[in-house]
C-alpha positions as CSV (number, residue, x, y, z in Angstrom):
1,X,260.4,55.6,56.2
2,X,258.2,57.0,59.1
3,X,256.1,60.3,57.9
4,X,257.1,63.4,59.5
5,X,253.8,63.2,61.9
6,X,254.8,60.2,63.4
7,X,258.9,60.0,63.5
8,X,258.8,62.1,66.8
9,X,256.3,59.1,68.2
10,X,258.4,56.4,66.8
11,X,261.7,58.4,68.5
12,X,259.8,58.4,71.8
13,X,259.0,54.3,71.2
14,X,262.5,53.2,70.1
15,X,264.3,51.3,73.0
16,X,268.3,50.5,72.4
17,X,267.6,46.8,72.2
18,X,270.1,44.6,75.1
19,X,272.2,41.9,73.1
20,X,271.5,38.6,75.3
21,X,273.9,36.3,73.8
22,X,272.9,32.8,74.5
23,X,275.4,29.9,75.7
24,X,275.4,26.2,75.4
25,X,277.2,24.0,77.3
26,X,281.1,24.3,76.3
27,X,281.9,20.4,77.7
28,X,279.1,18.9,76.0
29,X,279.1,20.6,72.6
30,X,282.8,19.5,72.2
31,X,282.2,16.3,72.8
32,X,279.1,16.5,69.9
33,X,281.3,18.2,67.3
34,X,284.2,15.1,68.1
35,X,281.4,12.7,67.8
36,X,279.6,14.0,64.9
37,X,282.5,15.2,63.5
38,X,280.6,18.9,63.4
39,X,282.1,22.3,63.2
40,X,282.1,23.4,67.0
41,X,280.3,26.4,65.7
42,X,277.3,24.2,64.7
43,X,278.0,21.6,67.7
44,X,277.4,24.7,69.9
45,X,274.0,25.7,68.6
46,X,272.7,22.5,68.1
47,X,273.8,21.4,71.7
48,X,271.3,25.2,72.9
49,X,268.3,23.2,70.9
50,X,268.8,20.5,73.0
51,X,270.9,17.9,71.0
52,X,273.2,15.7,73.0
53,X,274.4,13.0,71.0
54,X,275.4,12.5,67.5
55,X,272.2,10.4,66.7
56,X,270.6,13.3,67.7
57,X,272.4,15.7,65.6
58,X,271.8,13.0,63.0
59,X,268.3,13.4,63.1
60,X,268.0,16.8,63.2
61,X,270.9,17.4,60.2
62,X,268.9,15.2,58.2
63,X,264.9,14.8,59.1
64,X,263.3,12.1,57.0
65,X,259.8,11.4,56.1
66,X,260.4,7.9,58.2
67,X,260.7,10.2,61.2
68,X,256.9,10.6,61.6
69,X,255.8,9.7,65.0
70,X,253.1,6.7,65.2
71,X,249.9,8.6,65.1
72,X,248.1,5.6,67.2
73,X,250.2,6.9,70.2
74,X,247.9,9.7,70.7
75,X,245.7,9.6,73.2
76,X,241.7,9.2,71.5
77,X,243.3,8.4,67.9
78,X,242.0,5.0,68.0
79,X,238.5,5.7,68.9
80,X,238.8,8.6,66.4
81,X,240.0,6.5,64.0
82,X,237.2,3.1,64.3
83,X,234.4,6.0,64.2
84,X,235.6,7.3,60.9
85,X,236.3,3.8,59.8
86,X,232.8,3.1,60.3
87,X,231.4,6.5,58.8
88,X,233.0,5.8,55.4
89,X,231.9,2.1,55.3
90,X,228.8,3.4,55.7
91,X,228.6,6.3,53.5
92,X,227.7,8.6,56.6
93,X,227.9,12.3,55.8
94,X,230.7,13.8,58.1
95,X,231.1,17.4,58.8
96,X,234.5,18.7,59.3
97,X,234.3,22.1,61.0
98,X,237.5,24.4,60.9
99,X,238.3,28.1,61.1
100,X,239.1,30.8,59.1
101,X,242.8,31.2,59.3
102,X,245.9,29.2,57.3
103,X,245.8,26.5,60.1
104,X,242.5,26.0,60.3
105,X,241.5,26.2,56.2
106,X,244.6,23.5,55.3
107,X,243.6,21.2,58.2
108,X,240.1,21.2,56.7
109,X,242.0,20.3,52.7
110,X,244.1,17.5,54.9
111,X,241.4,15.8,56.5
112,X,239.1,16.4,53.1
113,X,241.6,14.8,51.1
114,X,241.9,11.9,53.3
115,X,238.2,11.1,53.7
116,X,237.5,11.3,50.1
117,X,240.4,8.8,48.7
118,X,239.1,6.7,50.7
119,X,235.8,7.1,49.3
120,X,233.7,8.8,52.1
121,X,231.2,11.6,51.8
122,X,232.4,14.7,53.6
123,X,231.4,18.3,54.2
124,X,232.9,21.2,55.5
125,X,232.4,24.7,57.3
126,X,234.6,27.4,57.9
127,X,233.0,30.2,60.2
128,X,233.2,33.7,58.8
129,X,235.1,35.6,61.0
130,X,232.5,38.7,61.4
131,X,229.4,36.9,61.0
132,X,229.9,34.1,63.2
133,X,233.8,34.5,64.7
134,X,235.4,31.7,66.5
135,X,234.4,28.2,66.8
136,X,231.8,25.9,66.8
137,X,227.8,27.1,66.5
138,X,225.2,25.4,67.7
139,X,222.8,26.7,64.5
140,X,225.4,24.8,62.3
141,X,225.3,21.7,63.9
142,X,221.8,21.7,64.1
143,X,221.4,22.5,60.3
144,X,224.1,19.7,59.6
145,X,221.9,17.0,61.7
146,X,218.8,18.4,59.6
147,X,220.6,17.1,56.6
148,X,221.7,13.7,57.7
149,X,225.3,14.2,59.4
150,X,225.6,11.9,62.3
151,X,229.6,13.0,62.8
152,X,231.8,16.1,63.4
153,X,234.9,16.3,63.5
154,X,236.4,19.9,64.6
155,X,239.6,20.5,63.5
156,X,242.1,23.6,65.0
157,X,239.0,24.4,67.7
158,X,236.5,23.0,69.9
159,X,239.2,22.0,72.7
160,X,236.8,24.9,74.5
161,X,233.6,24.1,73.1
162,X,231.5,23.1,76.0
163,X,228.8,24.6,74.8
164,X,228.9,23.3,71.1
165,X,229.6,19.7,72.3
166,X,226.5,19.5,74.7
167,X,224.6,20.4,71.7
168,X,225.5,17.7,69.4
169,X,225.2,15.4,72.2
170,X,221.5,16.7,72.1
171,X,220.9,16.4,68.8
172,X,222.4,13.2,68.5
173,X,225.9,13.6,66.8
174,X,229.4,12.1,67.7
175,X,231.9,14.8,67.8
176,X,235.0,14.1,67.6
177,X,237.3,17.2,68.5
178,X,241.1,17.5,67.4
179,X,242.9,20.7,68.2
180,X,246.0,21.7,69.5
181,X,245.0,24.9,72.0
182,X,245.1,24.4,75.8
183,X,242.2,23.3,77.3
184,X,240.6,24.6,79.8
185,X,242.1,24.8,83.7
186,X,239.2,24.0,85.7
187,X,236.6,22.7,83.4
188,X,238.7,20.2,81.3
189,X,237.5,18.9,78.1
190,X,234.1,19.2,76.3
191,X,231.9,16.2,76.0
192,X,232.9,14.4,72.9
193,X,233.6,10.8,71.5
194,X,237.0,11.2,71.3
195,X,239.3,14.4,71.6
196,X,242.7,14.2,70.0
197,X,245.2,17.0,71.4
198,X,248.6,16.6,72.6
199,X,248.2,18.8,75.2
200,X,245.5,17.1,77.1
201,X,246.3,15.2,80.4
202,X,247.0,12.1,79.8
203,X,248.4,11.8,76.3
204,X,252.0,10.3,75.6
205,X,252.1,11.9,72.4
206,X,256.0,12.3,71.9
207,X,255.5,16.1,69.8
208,X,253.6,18.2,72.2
209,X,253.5,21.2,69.6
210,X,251.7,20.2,66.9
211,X,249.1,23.3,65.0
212,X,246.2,22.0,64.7
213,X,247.1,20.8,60.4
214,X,249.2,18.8,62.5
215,X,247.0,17.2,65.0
216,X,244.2,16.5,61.5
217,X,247.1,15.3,59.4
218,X,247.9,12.5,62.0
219,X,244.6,11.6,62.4
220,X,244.3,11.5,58.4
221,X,248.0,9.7,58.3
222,X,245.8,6.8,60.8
223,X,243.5,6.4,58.7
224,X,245.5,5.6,55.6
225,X,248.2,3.6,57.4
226,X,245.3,1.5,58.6
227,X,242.5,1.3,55.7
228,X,242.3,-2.0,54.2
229,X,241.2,-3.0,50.9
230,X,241.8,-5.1,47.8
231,X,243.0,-1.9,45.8
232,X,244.7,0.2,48.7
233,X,248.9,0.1,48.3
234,X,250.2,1.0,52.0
235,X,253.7,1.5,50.4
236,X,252.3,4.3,48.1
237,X,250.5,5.6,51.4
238,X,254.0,6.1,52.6
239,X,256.0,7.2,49.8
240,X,253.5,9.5,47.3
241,X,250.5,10.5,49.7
242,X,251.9,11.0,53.1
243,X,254.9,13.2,51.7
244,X,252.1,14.9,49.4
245,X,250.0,16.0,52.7
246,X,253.4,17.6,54.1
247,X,253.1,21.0,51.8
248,X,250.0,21.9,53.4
249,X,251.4,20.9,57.6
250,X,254.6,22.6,56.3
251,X,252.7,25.7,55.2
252,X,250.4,25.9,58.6
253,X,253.1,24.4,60.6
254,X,255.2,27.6,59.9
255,X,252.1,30.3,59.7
256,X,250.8,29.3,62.7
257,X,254.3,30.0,64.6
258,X,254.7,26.9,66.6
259,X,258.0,25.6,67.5
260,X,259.7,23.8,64.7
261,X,261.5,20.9,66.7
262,X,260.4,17.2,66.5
263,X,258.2,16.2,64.6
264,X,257.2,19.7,63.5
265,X,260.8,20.2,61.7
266,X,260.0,16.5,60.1
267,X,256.8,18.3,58.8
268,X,258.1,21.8,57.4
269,X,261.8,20.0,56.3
270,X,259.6,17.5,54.3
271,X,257.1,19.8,53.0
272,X,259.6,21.9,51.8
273,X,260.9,19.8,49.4
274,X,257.8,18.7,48.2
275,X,256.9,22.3,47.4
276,X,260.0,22.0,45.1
277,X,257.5,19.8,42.9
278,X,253.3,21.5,43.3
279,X,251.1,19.4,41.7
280,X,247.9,21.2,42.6
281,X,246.4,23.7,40.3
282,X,245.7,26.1,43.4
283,X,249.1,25.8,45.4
284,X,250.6,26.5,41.4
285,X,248.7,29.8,40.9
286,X,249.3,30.8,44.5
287,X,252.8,30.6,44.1
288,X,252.7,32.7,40.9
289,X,250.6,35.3,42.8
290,X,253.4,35.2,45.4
291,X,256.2,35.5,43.0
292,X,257.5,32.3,43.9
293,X,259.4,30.1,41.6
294,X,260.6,26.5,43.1
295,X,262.2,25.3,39.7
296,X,264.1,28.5,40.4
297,X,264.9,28.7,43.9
298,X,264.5,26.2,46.3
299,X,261.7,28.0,49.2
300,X,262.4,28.4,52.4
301,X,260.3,28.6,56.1
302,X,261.0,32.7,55.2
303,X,258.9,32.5,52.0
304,X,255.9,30.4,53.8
305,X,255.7,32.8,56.6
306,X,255.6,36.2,54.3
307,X,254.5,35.5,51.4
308,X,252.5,32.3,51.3
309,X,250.7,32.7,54.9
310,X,249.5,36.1,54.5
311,X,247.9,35.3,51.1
312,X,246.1,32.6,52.5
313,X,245.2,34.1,56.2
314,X,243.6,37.0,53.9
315,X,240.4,35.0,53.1
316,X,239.8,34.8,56.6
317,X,240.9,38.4,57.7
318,X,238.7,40.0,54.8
319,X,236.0,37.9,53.3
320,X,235.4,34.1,53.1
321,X,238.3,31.5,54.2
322,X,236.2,28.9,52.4
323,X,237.4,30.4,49.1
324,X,241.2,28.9,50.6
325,X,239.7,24.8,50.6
326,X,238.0,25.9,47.1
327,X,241.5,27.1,46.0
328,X,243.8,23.8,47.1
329,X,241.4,21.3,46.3
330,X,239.8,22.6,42.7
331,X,241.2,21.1,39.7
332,X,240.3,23.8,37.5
333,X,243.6,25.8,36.3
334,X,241.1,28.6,35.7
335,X,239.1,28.8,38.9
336,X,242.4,28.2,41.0
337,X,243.8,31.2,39.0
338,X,240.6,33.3,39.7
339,X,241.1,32.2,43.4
340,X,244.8,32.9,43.6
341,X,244.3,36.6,42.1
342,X,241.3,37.3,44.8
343,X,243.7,36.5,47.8
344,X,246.4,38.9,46.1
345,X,243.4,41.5,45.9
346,X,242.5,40.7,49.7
347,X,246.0,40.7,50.9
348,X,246.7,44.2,49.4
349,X,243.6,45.3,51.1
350,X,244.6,43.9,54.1
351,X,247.7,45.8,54.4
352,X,246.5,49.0,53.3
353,X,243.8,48.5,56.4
354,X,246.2,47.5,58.6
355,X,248.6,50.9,57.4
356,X,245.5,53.1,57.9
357,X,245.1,52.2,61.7
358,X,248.4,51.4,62.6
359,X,249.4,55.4,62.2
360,X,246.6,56.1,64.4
361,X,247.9,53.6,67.0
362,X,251.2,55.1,66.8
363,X,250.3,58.5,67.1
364,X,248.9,57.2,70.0
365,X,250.8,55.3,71.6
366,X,252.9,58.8,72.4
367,X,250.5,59.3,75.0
368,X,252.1,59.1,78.6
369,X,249.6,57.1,79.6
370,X,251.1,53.8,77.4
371,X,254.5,54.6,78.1
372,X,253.8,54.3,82.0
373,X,251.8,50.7,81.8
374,X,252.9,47.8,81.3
375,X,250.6,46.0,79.5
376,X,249.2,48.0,76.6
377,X,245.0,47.9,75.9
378,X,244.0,50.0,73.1
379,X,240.6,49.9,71.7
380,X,239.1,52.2,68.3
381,X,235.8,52.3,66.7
382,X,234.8,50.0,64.2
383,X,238.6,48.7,63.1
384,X,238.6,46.1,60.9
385,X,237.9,42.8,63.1
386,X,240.2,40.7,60.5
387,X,243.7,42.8,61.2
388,X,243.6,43.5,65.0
389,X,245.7,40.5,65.6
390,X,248.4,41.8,63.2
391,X,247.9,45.7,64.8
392,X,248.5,43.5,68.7
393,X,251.8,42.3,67.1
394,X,253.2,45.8,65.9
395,X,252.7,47.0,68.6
396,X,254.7,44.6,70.9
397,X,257.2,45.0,68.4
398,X,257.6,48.8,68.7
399,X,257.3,48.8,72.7
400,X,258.1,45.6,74.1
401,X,255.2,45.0,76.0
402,X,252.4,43.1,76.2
403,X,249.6,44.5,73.9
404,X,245.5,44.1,73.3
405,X,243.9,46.1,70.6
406,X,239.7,46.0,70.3
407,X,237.8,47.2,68.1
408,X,234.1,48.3,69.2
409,X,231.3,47.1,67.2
410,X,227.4,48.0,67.9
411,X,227.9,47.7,71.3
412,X,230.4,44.4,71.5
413,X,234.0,44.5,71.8
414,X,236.2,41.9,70.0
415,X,239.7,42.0,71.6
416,X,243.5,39.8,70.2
417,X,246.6,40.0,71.9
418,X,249.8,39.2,71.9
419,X,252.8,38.7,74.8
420,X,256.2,39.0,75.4
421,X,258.2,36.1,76.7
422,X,257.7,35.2,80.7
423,X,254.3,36.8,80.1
424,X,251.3,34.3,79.6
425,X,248.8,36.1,78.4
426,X,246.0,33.5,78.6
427,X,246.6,33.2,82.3
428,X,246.2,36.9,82.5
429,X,242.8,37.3,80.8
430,X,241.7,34.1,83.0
431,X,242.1,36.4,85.6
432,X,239.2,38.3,83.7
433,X,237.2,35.8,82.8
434,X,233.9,36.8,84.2
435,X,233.7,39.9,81.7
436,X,233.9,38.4,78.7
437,X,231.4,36.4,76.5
438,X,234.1,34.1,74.6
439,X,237.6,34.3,75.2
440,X,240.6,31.5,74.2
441,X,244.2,30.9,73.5
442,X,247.6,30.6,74.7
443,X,250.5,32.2,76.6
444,X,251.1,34.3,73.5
445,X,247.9,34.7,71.7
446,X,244.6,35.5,73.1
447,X,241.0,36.1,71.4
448,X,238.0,37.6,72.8
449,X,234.5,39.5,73.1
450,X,232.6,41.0,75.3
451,X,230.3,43.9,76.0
452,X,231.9,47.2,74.8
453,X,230.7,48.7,78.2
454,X,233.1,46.4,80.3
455,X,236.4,47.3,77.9
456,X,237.4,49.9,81.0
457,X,237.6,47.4,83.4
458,X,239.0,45.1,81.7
459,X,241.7,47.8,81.1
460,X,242.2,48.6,84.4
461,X,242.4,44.6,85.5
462,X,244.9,44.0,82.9
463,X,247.2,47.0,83.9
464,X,247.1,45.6,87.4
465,X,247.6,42.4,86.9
466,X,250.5,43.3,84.3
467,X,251.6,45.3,87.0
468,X,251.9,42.6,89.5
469,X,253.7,40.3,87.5
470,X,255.8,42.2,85.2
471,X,258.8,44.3,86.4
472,X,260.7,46.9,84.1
473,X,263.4,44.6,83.5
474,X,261.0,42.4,81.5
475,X,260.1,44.8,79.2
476,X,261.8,45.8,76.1
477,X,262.8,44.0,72.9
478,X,266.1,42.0,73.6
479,X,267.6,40.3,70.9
480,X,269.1,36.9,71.2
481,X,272.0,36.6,69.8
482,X,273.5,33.0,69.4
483,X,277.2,33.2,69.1
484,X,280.3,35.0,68.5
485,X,281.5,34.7,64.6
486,X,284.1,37.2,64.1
487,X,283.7,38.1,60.1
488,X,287.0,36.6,59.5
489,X,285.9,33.3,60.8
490,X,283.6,33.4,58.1
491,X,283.6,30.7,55.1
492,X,281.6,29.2,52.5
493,X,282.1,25.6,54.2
494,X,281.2,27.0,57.9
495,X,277.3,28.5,55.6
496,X,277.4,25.2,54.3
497,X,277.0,23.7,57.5
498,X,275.3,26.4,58.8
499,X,272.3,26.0,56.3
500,X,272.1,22.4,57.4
501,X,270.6,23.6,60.0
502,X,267.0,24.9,58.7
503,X,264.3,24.9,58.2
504,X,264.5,27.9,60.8
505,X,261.6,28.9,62.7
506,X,260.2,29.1,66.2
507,X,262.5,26.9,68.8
508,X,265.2,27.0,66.5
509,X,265.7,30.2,65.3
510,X,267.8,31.6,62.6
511,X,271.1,31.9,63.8
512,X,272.3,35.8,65.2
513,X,275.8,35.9,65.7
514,X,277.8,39.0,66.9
515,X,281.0,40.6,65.2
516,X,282.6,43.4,67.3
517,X,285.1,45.5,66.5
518,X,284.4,45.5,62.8
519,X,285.5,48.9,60.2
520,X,282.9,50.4,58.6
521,X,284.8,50.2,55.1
522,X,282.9,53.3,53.1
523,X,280.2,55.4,53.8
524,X,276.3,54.2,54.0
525,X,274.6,53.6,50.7
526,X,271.0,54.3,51.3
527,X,268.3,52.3,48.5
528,X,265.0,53.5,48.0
529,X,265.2,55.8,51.3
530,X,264.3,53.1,53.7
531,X,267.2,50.5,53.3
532,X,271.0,50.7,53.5
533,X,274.2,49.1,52.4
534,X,277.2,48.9,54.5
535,X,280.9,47.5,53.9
536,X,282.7,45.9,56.5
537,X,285.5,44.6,57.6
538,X,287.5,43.2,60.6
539,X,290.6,44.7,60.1
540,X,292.7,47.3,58.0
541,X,293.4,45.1,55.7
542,X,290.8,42.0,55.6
543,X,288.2,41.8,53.1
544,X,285.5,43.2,53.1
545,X,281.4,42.3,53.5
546,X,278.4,43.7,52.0
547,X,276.2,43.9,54.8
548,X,272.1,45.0,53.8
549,X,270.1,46.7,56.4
550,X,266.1,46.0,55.5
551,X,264.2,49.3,56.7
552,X,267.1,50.6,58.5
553,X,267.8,53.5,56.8
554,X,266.4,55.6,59.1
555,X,268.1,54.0,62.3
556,X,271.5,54.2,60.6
557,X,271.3,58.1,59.6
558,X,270.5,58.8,62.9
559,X,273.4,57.2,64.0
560,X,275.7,59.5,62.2
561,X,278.2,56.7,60.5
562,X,281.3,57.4,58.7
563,X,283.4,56.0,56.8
564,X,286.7,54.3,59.3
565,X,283.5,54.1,62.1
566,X,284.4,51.2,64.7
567,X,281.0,49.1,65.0
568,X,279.3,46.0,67.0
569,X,276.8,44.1,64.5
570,X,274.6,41.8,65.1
571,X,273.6,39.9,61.6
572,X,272.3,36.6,59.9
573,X,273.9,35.1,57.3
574,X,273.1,35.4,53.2
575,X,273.8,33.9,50.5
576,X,273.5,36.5,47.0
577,X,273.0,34.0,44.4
578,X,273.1,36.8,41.6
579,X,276.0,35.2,38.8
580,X,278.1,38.1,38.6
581,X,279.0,39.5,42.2
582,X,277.2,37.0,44.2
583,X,278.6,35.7,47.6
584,X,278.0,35.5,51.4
585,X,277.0,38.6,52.7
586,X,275.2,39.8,55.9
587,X,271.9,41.0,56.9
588,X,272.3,43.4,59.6
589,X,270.1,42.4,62.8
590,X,271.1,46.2,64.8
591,X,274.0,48.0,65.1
592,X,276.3,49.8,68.0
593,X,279.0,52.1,67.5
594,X,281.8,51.5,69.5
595,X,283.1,55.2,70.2
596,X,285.8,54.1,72.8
């Protein structure tokens, strides 16, 4: 629950969020429920994620490992993959050089893992996110050449290392870069043997969305579909190790937010159910740091995103991401343990860091001068370089707008931002590109420094080009809402069917469905002074649902409630697994009274 200090900000902030309740096409998704013989419910949503046909929904009801795409259909895999061939025949050295966060520190186990079973030598380097920040150095390449590498291979960056590339072409190494970021507009790709990215020109890849564990573990599927060898088994290739890679894509798959359709849902689907089964030491102790018990309950994308993500993004945001390969590829129950416990330590750190700050923001975010904009940029001394991402997301949340925090450091500003949909907020700081020293990203993300001298105007650029390409109507927080499920349409078979549908993530988001009209059953129960417990019910006499509000308390008692109140809710669906009054119950989404 807010502080007293800041619940008159957080008043001022609060928006009433618009219900936009998405619609499929009503023809086509009866025809898909006939044909697949599908609730229309379920016909309806999977026809708004763009399923036509019921070999579609077939596919997407049911993703199998033998749905992976043939890796050699991107474009550079081939050269990538001869290179490497050749490498390990010859017992070359080869660098793989990552970054710091979940994506970037699993890529590097993937592509690790791959080398080594097939007996190469392999080294790796994750930047440290204050010392050296983003992407590829030229003082690491030229200490990797001092010590006999002849080939790098970038994985989750270098799609904008121009500068990087032309230096191992100088000192005489083949890069190969894979990486899933958009290149560059004008400039195009960096100089390298081979670049593997689905979303350079050119590339027929089917699964445009890859992260960039995704783009390394097809380059490291390649080169264990295609190894040949008295002793290698290509049917144990497909049935042990390729479905063993898919817990570390599923885990950066969901943590790096991409959208989990095609092949990605294939990825996170599959590695889901091999995280039923962890073999490593590291993902073991992780999962006990996390609280997470498989044998128990079967995990969901909802446990990778919040409780396995943050523990690993951690390393990066606070100290060394190195410590995360260390972690999945040690076999030593005692060091993974010691490992596992660290990231705990750092990711309590973290979000006491992040708390600190964030009240300062939101005290200041009061100030007229952020309501009136509309595109936030908000800078402080010396915050912690590792959480300003996280601090750009909160605040998006809380306004609805486009938002940039940077924090000033001797002199440099580093800058991370985050957008609102119909905002592309790469485009944006393109616009700016002559002020800064490094900049990258996408429409919704965005890194940067420059001088701290230039942070003005850059703010004033921003605001005007927000200005020019935002209007007041694109602000806010609306919440999609996918369809109408009155609560007495509600049944264990339709959740059955329902569930069928995850894993849930980006692209096809957990179903919100709207009940109106429903009876507020008995007064709030407020837990722990930040959630609530409703009952409700459709009509006088139907039965009733438990219906949890997480953090809502406050909302709701502002709201006034009483018991006989006529409500609008928008709400997910639950299942309480608890033996005695377990059931389906619902998580409030937000609420309306309906005082007519």
């Amino acid at each position: 629950m807010a502080t007293p200090e800041l619940a008159p900000a957080l008043s001022r902030l609060a928006r009433r969020r618009n219900w936009m309740l998405s619609s499929a096409d009503a023809g086509v998704a009866s025809a898909l429920a006939h044909d697949a013989g599908l609730p229309l419910l379920v016909a309806e949503l999977l026809t708004a994620r763009g399923v036509r046909s019921a070999a579609e929904a077939e596919r997407f009801l049911h993703p199998q490992i033998n749905h992976l795409l043939d890796p050699f259909t991107m474009l550079g895999m081939r050269t990538a993959v001869e290179r490497m061939q050749r490498a390990i025949a010859a017992r070359e050295p080869i660098l793989i050089y990552g970054d710091y966060d979940v994506d970037g520190t699993t890529a590097i186990v993937l592509l690790k893992t791959a080398i080594e079973m097939l007996h190469g030598e392999v080294r790796f380097h994750v930047p440290h996110r204050l010392r050296e920040g983003y992407g590829m150095q030229r003082e690491i390449l030229e200490t990797a050449a001092g010590e006999g590498v002849c080939l790098v291979v970038s994985v989750d960056t270098g799609i904008r290392a121009f500068a990087a590339a032309e230096a191992a072409e100088a000192l005489g190494l083949d890069l190969i870069v894979t990486d899933h970021h958009l290149p560059e507009a004008t400039m195009g790709l960096p100089k390298a043997l081979a670049v593997l990215n689905p979303n350079q020109a050119g590339c027929a890849y089917r699964c445009r969305h890859l992260c960039g564990a995704g783009v390394a573990f097809k380059l490291s599927q390649a080169l264990l579909e295609s190894h040949i060898a008295p002793d290698w088994d290509p049917e144990r290739v497909r049935t042990k190790i390729l479905p063993s890679f898919l817990k570390m894509v599923a885990i950066a798959t969901v943590a790096d937010a991409v959208p989990l359709l095609g092949e990605n849902r294939t990825f996170v689907a599959s590695g889901l159910e091999e995280l039923r089964r962890p073999v490593s030491a590291g993902l073991r102790a992780l999962m006990q740091e996390a609280q997470l018990d498989p044998a128990r309950r079967r995990l969901t994308s909802t446990d990778i995103g919040f409780r396995l993500g943050p523990r690993i993004n951690a390393a990066g945001r606070m100290d060394v991401a190195s410590d995360v390969v260390e972690l999945f590829t040690t076999r030593d129950q005692q060091r993974a343990k010691d490992l596992a416990a660290k990231l705990e330590k750092l990711n309590r750190e973290r979000r006491e860091t992040e708390a600190a700050v964030l009240d300062e923001i939101t005290q200041r975010l009061a100030d007229p001068v952020f309501r009136d904009t509309r595109c936030i940029v908000m800078d402080g001394e010396d915050w912690h370089r590792g959480i300003i991402g996280i601090l750009a997301s909160r605040i998006v949340d809380r306004t609805g707008k486009p938002a940039i925090v940077i924090t000033r450091e001797e002199g440099t500003a580093y800058g991370s931002g985050r957008s609102i949909a119909g905002f592309h907020l790469l485009e944006a700081i393109e616009n700016c590109q002559d002020l800064f020293t490094r900049f990258g990203g996408h429409a919704h993300a965005v890194g940067f420094s420059l001088p701290a001298e230039r942070v003005d105007e850059l703010r004033s650029r921003l605001t005007a080009w927000a200005a020019e390409h935002l209007t007041e109507e694109d602000l806010g927080s609306p919440l999609t809402c996918h369809a109408e499920l009155p609560l007495d349409r509600i049944t264990p078979a339709l959740f059955s069917w329902l569930r069928r549908l995850e894993p849930f993530g980006i692209g096809n988001e957990e179903p919100v469905f709207i009940a109106r009209n429903v009876r507020l059953a008995a007064a709030p129960r407020y837990m722990k002074e930040k959630h609530v417990r409703l009952q409700l019910a459709h009509g006088p006499r139907a039965n009733t649902f438990s219906a949890l509000g997480w953090n809502q308390a406050e909302q709701i008692r502002a709201m006034e409630l009483a018991e006989g109140q006529i409500l609008h809710v928008a709400y997910r669906l639950r299942e309480n697994e608890h033996p005695e009054y377990g059931g389906i119950e619902l998580e409030i989404v937000d609420l309306q009274r309906n005082d007519e």
